[in-house]
C-alpha positions, 0 to 999 in steps of 0.5 A: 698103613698110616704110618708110611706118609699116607692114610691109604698105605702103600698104593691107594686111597684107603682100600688098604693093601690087600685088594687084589688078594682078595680078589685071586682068593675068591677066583681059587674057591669053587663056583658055588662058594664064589659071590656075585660081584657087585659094583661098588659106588663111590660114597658121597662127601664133599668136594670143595671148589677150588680156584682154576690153577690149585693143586688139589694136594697141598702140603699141609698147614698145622693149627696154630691150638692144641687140638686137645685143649685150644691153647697156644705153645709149643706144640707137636705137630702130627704128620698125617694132618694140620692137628697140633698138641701139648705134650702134657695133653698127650700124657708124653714126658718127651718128643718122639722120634721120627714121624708121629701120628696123632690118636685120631689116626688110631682105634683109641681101644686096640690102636688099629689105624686106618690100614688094619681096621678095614680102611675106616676109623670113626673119628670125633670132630672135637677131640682127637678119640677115634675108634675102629668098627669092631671097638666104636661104641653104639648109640653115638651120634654121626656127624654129616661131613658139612662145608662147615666142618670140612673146609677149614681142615681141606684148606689146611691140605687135609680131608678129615671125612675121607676113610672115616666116619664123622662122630661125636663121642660122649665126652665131647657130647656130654661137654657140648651139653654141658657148654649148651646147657651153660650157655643157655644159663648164662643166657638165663641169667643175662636175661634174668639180669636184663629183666632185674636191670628193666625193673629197677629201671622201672622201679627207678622210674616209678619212684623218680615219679613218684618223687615229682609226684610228691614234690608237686603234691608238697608244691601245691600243698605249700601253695595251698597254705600260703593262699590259706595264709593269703587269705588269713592276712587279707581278712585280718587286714580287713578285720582290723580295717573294719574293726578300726572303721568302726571304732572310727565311725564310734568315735565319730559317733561319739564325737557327733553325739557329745557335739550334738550334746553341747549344741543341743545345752546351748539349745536348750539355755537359748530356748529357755531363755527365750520360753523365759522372755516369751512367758516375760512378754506374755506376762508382760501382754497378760498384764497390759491386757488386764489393765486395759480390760480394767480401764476399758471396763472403768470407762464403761461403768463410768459411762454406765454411771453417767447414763443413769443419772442422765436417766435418772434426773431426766425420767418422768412418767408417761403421759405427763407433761414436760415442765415449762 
């Protein structure tokens, strides 16, 4: 059996001891009971290629975690293949004696090895249950025995597919959904947490934007106002530069006007004076005149007076003659 250094027992690889029994039974029973023989082909796995010169048996290599729980420590190591485990994972107080073999050499119901089960086991790739044909449970799902899975255990001197069937039981299945399922959790958050992280980027960018946006805004607003305030000044300053041109321009107004009021004064004291020496003159010429006239006219009535008596002394009637 297992037990004896071999997972084929005493002479073969698997088929058990009871092969060539078997064979003189059938030949002991009648012709008609007897089956008809039948070639029995070799099941197909995989073989690794292993370098030129490499003994295909190896001494086995134990892992270095408990098969059980993946951690480190002192370990007991199984002598029919490279798993190792805890005591405390085993539910075991003390070492056993001899050579032990770990549970995924026997039926985890009716402890039946490979040997007793009819050379096949069902064995879980995760953990170390394993399960005879009559005790393993339907419905569990099969594992095809890939390079991947074989490889790291057929590199450590062990073929964990050879007289068994590659499962995986519903603990493990329940823990690999329950890790996929946190996986895809943790990938949920992750992405929920990148998506959070994008939109308070974004949230940070919008009100870093928003920020310059305001501050531009506030920027031209101040702008705006000092050249309101620009504006207020320079037409202040105009005002008042127009305001004191004005007040200027009055004073000088007023100046002008007052100026003009003197000079026009002395204008009119000059133009009286000279109406007041032109009426002299013209009264003085007035005066001459008349005098003139009444002399002229003196002259003429003396004249007149001359002439009559020259007319009157010499006037004699006509016809008459001269006196001698």
């Amino acid at each position: 059996g297992e037990g004896g250094g071999g997972e084929g027992g005493g002479g073969g690889d698997g088929d058990g001891g009871g092969g060539e029994g078997g064979d003189d039974h059938e030949e002991s029973l009648p012709a008609a009971l007897r089956r008809p023989k039948r070639r029995r082909e070799q099941a197909g796995r995989y073989e690794p290629t292993l370098p030129r010169g490499q003994r295909r048996k190896q001494p086995l290599r134990h892992e270095d975690t408990c098969f059980h729980c993946a951690d480190g420590g002192e370990l007991l190591e199984c002598s029919l293949c490279p798993r190792v485990y805890h005591l405390e994972c085993l539910s075991l107080t003390k070492l056993p004696k001899g050579q032990w073999t770990c549970p995924w050499h026997s039926c985890l119901e009716c402890g039946r090895t490979v040997s007793t089960a009819g050379g096949m086991l069902f064995r879980c790739t995760d953990c170390p249950t394993a399960y005879c044909f009559d005790c393993w449970p339907q419905g569990l799902a099969r594992v095809d025995p890939t390079p991947q899975l074989l490889e790291p255990m057929i590199s450590r001197g062990f073929d964990p597919s050879k007289n068994a069937t590659l499962f995986v039981c519903g603990d493990c299945a329940d823990e690999k959904e329950t890790a996929k399922r946190r996986l895809e959790e943790e990938e949920r958050r992750r992405a929920e947490a990148r998506l959070e992280k994008e939109r308070q980027r974004r949230e940070a960018v919008e009100k870093a934007r928003t920020r310059d946006e305001e501050r531009e805004r506030k920027r031209a607003d101040e702008a705006q106002r000092a050249a309101a305030r620009e504006r207020k000044r320079i037409e202040k300053e105009r005002a008042m530069q127009g305001t004191a041109m004005v007040r200027r321009v009055q004073t000088l107004g007023r100046e002008q006007t007052s100026e003009r009021r003197s000079l026009g004064e002395a204008h009119l004291g000059e133009v009286a004076q000279l109406e007041a020496t032109v009426g002299k003159m013209r009264e003085e010429l007035a005066a001459k005149q008349h005098a003139d006239a009444r002399a002229l006219l003196e002259k003429q009535h003396q004249a007149l007076d001359r002439l009559f008596l020259e007319l009157r002394d010499g006037w004699k009637p006509i016809g008459a003659a001269a006196p001698a």
